[in-house]
C-alpha positions in Angstrom: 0.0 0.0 0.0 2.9 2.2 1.1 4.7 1.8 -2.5 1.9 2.5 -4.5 1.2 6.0 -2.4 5.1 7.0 -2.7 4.4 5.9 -6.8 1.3 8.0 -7.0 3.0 11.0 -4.6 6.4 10.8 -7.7 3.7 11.1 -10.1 1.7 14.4 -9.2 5.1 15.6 -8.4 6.2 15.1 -11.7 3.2 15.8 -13.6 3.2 19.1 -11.4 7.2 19.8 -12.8 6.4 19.4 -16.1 3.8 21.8 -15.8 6.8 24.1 -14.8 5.9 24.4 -11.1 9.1 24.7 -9.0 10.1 21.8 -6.7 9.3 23.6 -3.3 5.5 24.3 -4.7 5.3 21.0 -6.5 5.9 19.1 -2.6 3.5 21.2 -1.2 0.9 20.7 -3.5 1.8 16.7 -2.9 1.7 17.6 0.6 -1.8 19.3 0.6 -3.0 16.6 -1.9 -2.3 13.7 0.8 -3.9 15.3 3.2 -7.3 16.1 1.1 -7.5 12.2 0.4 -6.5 10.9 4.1 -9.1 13.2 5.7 -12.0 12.2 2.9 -10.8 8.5 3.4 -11.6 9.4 7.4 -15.1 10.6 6.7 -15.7 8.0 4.3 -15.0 5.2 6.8 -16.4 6.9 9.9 -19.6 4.8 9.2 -17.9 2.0 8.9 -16.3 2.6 12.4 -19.7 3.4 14.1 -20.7 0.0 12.6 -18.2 -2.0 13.7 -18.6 -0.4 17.1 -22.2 -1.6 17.0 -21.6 -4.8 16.6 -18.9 -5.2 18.7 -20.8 -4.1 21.5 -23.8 -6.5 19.8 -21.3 -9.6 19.9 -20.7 -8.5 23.9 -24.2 -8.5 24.6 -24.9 -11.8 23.2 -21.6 -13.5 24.7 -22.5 -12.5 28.3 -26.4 -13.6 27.7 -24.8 -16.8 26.5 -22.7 -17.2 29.4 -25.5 -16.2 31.9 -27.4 -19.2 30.1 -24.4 -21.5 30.7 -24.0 -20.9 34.1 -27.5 -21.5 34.7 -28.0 -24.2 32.6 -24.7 -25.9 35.0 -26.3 -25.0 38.0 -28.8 -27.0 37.2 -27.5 -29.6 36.4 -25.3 -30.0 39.6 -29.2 -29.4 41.3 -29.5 -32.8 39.2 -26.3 -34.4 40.3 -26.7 -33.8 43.9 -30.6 -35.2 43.7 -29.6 -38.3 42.1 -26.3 -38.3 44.5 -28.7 -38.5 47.3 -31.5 -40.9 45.7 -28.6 -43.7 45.3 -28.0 -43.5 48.7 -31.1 -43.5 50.4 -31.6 -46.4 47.7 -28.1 -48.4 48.7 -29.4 -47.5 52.5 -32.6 -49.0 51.8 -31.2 -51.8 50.2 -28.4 -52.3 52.7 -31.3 -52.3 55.5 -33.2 -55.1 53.6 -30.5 -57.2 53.1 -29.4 -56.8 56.9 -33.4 -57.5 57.6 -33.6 -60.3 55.3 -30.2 -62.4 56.9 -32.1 -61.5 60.6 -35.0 -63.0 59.1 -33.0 -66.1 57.7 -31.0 -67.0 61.0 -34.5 -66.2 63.3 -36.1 -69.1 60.6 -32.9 -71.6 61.3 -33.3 -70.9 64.8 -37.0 -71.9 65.1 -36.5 -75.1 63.1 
């Protein structure tokens, strides 16, 4: 990009010469003529700025709503976790219990016969 603005800068300034402008008014013009196009090129992309702004601050929005989600969605899931964490052990109690009920049951019977 840099080349072909230093090519287009040796070209005014030598179409500018051969119009028999002297060097000092020929690097101003140059001069003036770079700054014309780098503050039109600022106006014309200001839009494009305020856009990209926008949607920056769109893509924010949505990320933290996203996270929000997330950690809610895992939240209830450990919810989940810890119910089922605490069905399988009231079931293994339960279970444990009958079995313990079930052997007292067996030795009573072998002691009655």
């Amino acid at each position: 990009m840099k080349k072909k603005e230093d090519e287009m800068q040796v070209a005014l300034f030598r179409a500018l010469r051969s119009a028999n402008i002297d060097d000092e008014a020929a690097a101003k013009a140059v001069v003036v003529v770079e700054e014309q196009i780098d503050m039109a090129v600022g106006r014309a992309i200001e839009p494009l700025k305020q856009q990209i702004a926008g949607l920056e601050l769109k893509l924010d929005q949505r990320i933290a709503g996203l996270e929000v989600k997330l950690e809610s969605g895992l939240k209830g899931m450990q919810t989940s976790i810890d119910g089922l964490k605490w069905y399988i052990i009231g079931l293994g109690s339960l279970m444990t219990g009958a079995i313990a009920i079930g052997a007292a049951l067996t030795a009573y019977a072998q002691f009655i016969k």
